[in-house]
N, C-alpha and C positions, 0 to 999 in steps of 0.2 A: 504494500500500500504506500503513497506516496504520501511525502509530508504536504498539509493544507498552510495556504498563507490566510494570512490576519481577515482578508477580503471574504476568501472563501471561508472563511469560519465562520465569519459575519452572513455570508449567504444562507447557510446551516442556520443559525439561530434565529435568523428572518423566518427561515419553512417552519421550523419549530413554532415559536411562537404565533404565526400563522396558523398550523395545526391543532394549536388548542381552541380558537377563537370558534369554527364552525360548532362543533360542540355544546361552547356553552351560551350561542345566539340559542338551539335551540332549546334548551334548560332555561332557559330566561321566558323563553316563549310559555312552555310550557302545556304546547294541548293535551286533552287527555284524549282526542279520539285516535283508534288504534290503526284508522287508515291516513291520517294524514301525519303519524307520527313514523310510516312506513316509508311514504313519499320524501318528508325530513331526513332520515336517514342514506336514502339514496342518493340524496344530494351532499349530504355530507360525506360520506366512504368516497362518495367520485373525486370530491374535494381533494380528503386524504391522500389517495389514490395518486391523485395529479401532482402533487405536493409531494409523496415521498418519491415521482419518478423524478421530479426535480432533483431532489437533493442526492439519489444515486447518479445523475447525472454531472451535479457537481464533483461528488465524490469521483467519480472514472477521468473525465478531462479537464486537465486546468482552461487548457480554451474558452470550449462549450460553458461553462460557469458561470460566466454572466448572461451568457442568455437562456440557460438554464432556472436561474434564479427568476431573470423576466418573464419565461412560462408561468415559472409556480407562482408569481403575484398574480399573473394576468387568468389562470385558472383559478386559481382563490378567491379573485376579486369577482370572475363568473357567478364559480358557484353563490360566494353571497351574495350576488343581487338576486340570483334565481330563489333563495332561501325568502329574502325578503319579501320575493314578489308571493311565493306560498305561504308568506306567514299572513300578507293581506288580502291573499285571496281566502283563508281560511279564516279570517276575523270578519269578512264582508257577507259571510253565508252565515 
Protein backbone atom coordinates (compact mmCIF):
# COMPACT_ATOMS: atom_id res chain seq x y z
CA UNK A 1 0.00 0.00 0.00
CA UNK A 2 1.26 3.24 -0.72
CA UNK A 3 1.92 6.09 1.71
CA UNK A 4 -1.31 8.88 1.56
CA UNK A 5 -0.36 12.65 1.58
CA UNK A 6 -1.96 15.35 3.94
CA UNK A 7 -4.46 16.06 0.71
CA UNK A 8 -5.45 12.79 0.26
CA UNK A 9 -6.10 12.12 3.96
CA UNK A 10 -8.18 15.20 3.84
CA UNK A 11 -10.15 13.55 0.96
CA UNK A 12 -10.67 10.29 3.24
CA UNK A 13 -12.12 12.30 6.01
CA UNK A 14 -14.37 14.54 3.69
CA UNK A 15 -16.02 10.77 2.52
CA UNK A 16 -16.14 9.81 6.02
CA UNK A 17 -17.70 12.43 7.51
CA UNK A 18 -19.87 12.70 4.59
CA UNK A 19 -20.83 9.02 5.30
CA UNK A 20 -22.30 9.73 8.56
CA UNK A 21 -24.49 12.63 7.58
CA UNK A 22 -27.06 10.55 5.14
CA UNK A 23 -27.87 8.53 8.00
CA UNK A 24 -28.63 10.78 10.42
CA UNK A 25 -30.99 13.30 7.89
CA UNK A 26 -32.84 10.27 8.04
CA UNK A 27 -33.09 9.75 12.03
CA UNK A 28 -33.98 13.37 12.24
CA UNK A 29 -36.66 12.73 9.85
CA UNK A 30 -37.89 10.17 11.57
CA UNK A 31 -41.14 8.31 9.76
CA UNK A 32 -42.46 5.47 11.07
CA UNK A 33 -44.04 4.13 7.81
CA UNK A 34 -42.30 0.88 6.92
CA UNK A 35 -42.49 1.77 3.04
CA UNK A 36 -41.02 4.95 2.95
CA UNK A 37 -38.53 4.11 5.55
CA UNK A 38 -37.44 1.40 2.63
CA UNK A 39 -37.33 3.84 -0.13
CA UNK A 40 -34.89 6.09 2.63
CA UNK A 41 -32.60 3.46 2.98
CA UNK A 42 -32.02 2.85 -0.63
CA UNK A 43 -31.09 6.03 -1.15
CA UNK A 44 -28.84 6.09 1.47
CA UNK A 45 -26.78 2.44 0.90
CA UNK A 46 -26.48 4.15 -2.82
CA UNK A 47 -25.05 7.13 -1.07
CA UNK A 48 -22.78 4.99 0.93
CA UNK A 49 -22.13 2.81 -1.98
CA UNK A 50 -20.92 5.87 -4.10
CA UNK A 51 -18.90 7.21 -1.36
CA UNK A 52 -16.81 4.24 -0.23
CA UNK A 53 -16.05 3.61 -4.21
CA UNK A 54 -14.71 7.12 -4.00
CA UNK A 55 -12.42 6.69 -1.25
CA UNK A 56 -11.07 3.14 -2.76
CA UNK A 57 -10.51 5.01 -5.58
CA UNK A 58 -8.42 7.47 -3.64
CA UNK A 59 -6.80 4.86 -1.95
CA UNK A 60 -5.60 2.93 -5.49
CA UNK A 61 -4.38 6.22 -7.51
CA UNK A 62 -2.70 9.34 -6.34
CA UNK A 63 -3.88 10.87 -9.72
CA UNK A 64 -7.52 9.98 -9.87
CA UNK A 65 -7.81 11.42 -6.01
CA UNK A 66 -9.14 14.54 -6.66
CA UNK A 67 -11.42 13.66 -8.83
CA UNK A 68 -12.37 10.93 -7.15
CA UNK A 69 -13.08 12.98 -4.20
CA UNK A 70 -15.40 15.34 -6.62
CA UNK A 71 -17.45 12.09 -7.57
CA UNK A 72 -18.15 11.33 -3.95
CA UNK A 73 -19.28 15.14 -3.04
CA UNK A 74 -21.02 15.38 -6.34
CA UNK A 75 -22.91 11.71 -5.49
CA UNK A 76 -23.42 12.69 -1.89
CA UNK A 77 -24.67 15.98 -2.72
CA UNK A 78 -27.24 13.71 -5.26
CA UNK A 79 -28.21 11.52 -3.13
CA UNK A 80 -29.22 14.21 -0.59
CA UNK A 81 -31.24 16.29 -2.56
CA UNK A 82 -33.12 13.03 -3.66
CA UNK A 83 -33.56 12.26 0.29
CA UNK A 84 -34.82 15.60 0.79
CA UNK A 85 -37.06 15.63 -2.00
CA UNK A 86 -38.67 12.17 -0.30
CA UNK A 87 -38.68 13.44 2.81
CA UNK A 88 -41.31 16.35 1.32
CA UNK A 89 -42.94 14.33 -0.67
CA UNK A 90 -43.65 12.06 2.21
CA UNK A 91 -44.62 15.13 4.78
CA UNK A 92 -47.19 16.46 1.76
CA UNK A 93 -49.37 13.16 1.74
Amino acid sequence: MRELTLLETGYLCGGLVLSLVLPLMMSFHGSQKMATKRSYMKTIWTGQALLAFAGLAVLASAPFAPYAAAFGLLSWSGCALLLFRQFHMACNT
